[in-house]
KOLZA-915186 format. One record per residue (C-alpha): x, y, z. Coordinates in steps of 0.5 Angstrom, whole numbers, plus 500, padded with zeros to 3 digits. Layout:
// residues N
XYZ
...
END
This chain:
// residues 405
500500500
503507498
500514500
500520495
499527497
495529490
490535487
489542490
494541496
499540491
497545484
496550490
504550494
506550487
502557486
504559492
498560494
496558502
495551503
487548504
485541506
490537504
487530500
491523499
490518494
491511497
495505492
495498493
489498499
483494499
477498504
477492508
485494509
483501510
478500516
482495519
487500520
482504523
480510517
473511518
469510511
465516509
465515501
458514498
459513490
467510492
471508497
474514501
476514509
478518514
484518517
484516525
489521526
489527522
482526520
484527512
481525507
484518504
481516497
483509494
486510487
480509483
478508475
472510472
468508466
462512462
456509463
451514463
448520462
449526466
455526472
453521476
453515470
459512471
463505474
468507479
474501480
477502486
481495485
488495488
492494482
489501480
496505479
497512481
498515474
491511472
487515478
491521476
489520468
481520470
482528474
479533470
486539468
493537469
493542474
489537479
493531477
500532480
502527486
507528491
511523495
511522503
518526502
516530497
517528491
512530484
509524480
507529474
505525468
501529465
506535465
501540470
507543473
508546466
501549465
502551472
507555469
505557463
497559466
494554462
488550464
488544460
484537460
488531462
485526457
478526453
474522459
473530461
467530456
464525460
462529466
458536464
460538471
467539469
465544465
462548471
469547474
473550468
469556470
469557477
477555477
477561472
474565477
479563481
486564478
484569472
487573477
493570475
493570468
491564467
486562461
483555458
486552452
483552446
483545446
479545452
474550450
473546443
471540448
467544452
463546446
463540444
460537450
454543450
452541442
452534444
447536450
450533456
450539460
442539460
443533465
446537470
442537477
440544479
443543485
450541483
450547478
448552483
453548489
458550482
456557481
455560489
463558489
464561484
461567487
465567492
472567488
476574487
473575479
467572479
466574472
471569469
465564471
460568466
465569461
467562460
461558461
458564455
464563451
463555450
455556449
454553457
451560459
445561455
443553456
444554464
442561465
439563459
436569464
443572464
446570457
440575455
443580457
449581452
448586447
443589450
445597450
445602455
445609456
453611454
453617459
450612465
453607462
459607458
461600457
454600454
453593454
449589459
452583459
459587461
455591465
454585470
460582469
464588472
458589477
459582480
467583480
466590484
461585488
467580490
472586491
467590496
465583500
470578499
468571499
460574500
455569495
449573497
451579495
455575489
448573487
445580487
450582483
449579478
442578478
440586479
438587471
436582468
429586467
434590461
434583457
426584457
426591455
423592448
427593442
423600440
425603447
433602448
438604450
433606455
430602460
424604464
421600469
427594468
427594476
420591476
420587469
426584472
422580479
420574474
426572471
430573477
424568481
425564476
432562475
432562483
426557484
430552478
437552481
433552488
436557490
437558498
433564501
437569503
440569496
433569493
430574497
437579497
437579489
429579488
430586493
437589489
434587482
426592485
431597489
437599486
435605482
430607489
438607492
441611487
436617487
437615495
438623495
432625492
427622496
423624501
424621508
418618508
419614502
426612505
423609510
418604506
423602501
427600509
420597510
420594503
426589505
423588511
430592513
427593521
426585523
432583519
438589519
443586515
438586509
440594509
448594509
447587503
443592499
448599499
453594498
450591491
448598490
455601490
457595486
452596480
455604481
461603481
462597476
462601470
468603464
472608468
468609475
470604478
474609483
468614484
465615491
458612493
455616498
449613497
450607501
453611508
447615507
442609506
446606512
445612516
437613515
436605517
440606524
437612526
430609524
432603528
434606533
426609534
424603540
417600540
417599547
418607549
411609544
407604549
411606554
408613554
400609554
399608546
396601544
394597538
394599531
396607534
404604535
404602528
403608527
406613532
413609531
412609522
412617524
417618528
422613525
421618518
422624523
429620525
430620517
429627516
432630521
439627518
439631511
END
């Protein structure tokens, strides 16, 4: 039996980037070895065990053979002949199939180091057309390592194409297409993601919503990046670069104007009552990729609220103080702060203004905290009751907004 350090630990100590959790592929095992020295099984689809001391994650070398559709339609052999260099021949890039040794010695087969060099991200072997949800990993590592130059190989990309055409990412589970995506959202440049599915012909199968939105001109003078699909692109970095690692906010970004999509020919550039249009398209893709509740409910509330924000200054302080209520903003706070921030990031992630300062957001934040500062318990305390201390706190919280400026 030999054990191998292999995948992320390995690609990223090369990238000199800090180590995460560290995963071994084990050669020459059986399962019933594996327990009897004392590894917990935890595998559901093939065998993989638990260290007794360290707790990490030890996989026995394993083949796989195409016998279905979608990610879940294979055979996994996890026989002790299996090699290592046939376990690595089955990862997705060359930078994911490189081992080392118990003394640090690199098995590289496959010749990742070099495309960790060269900023390349490249298939090992043709059996990467047999997992569509590979084609989900090439864009969320995108979002990951665009930042340091790195690109897909144009022969990985012609696969990816080919992949689409023959219909196999319609087989993805929505869950796992959304697992993929919320990683993505929490990555530094999170639209490389969307620029890589788009660029293979994935996006407009998986978030048709989103793909809509390329081509779609905008106002110059608001907008001088004019396209929306670039438009949401340079949002969704924004977003990454204002909230590190925050999907929700990440979905918001990217969700906030897919109501332009919809806009009728005859009235672009303009782009009246976007903000309403967008609610269905935004309820939809949520509710196919089931979505989670918080990241439904903040994109739904930015994709209705983003222009009420940006004209925070024109308001009246009554109209500030309902558009708080709207997102339920006193019975759950942080609604508010999410809010500024995507809006922030739908002002500032436009061509050249990347650096121009929002102070909408401080103002939003400023008008909640004082509202939320007006206490119920203080209004019954004075002897008002029943619908009246709806009504006195309503009037005194939008006293609160006003006095503020």
């Amino acid at each position: 039996m030999k054990t191998y350090l292999v995948g992320g630990a390995v690609r990223d100590r090369l990238l000199g980037r800090p180590p995460g959790d560290r995963d071994w592929v084990v050669v020459g095992s059986t399962p019933e070895q594996m327990l009897a020295q004392g590894f917990r099984a935890v595998g559901r689809d093939f065998p993989v065990f638990l260290h007794p001391q360290t707790h990490e994650e030890h996989a026995l070398a394993r083949t796989e053979r195409k016998s279905g559709r979608g990610y879940r339609g294979f055979v996994v052999d996890a026989d002790p002949g299996v090699t290592l260099e046939q376990d690595l021949q089955r990862r997705d890039f060359t930078i994911n199939a490189i081992a080392e040794t118990t003394d640090g010695q690199l098995i590289d087969p496959f010749d990742g180091k070099a495309d960790i060099e060269r900023r390349v991200l490249r298939h090992v072997s043709d059996a990467f057309a047999e997992d569509p949800v590979r084609i989900l990993r090439a864009a969320r590592f995108m979002a990951r390592f665009a930042p340091l130059g790195f690109s897909v190989a144009a022969e990985t990309l012609a696969l990816m194409r080919t992949m689409i055409a023959a219909g196999e990412v319609d087989h993805l589970v929505p869950e796992r297409v959304w697992q993929e995506l919320e990683r993505a959202l929490r990555e530094p440049r999170p639209a490389a993601f969307v620029q890589t599915l788009r660029s293979c012909g994935a996006l407009a199968r998986i978030m048709p919503e989103v793909d809509a939105l390329y081509g779609v001109p905008q106002r110059p003078e608001y907008h001088p990046e004019v396209d929306t699909g670039i438009h949401t692109e340079m949002v969704c970095d924004m977003a990454a670069q204002l909230a590190p690692g925050d999907s929700v906010i990440g979905l918001a970004a990217l969700l906030h104007d897919l109501g332009k999509a919809l806009t009728p020919a005859s009235e672009l550039p303009r782009h009246i009552g976007h903000e309403h249009n967008g609610l269905p398209a935004v309820a939809a893709l949520c509710a196919r990729l089931k979505v989670p509740a918080e990241h439904r409910e903040l994109a739904l509330i930015a994709c209705r609220e983003h222009l009420n924000v940006h004209r925070l200054g024109e308001l009246r302080a009554a109209s500030v103080h309902d558009l708080i209520a709207r997102c339920d903003g006193f019975r759950k706070p942080a609604r508010i702060a999410q809010l500024a921030l995507v809006c922030e990031a739908d002002k500032r992630g436009r061509l050249g203004l990347a650096n121009t300062p929002y102070p909408e957001a401080e103002r939003l934040r400023r008008a909640h905290a004082v509202a939320l500062a007006i206490d119920a318990s203080a209004i019954v305390a004075r002897g008002i009751s029943g619908p009246a201390v709806g009504e006195a706190l309503r009037r005194e919280r939008i006293a609160a907004i006003a006095a503020i400026g």
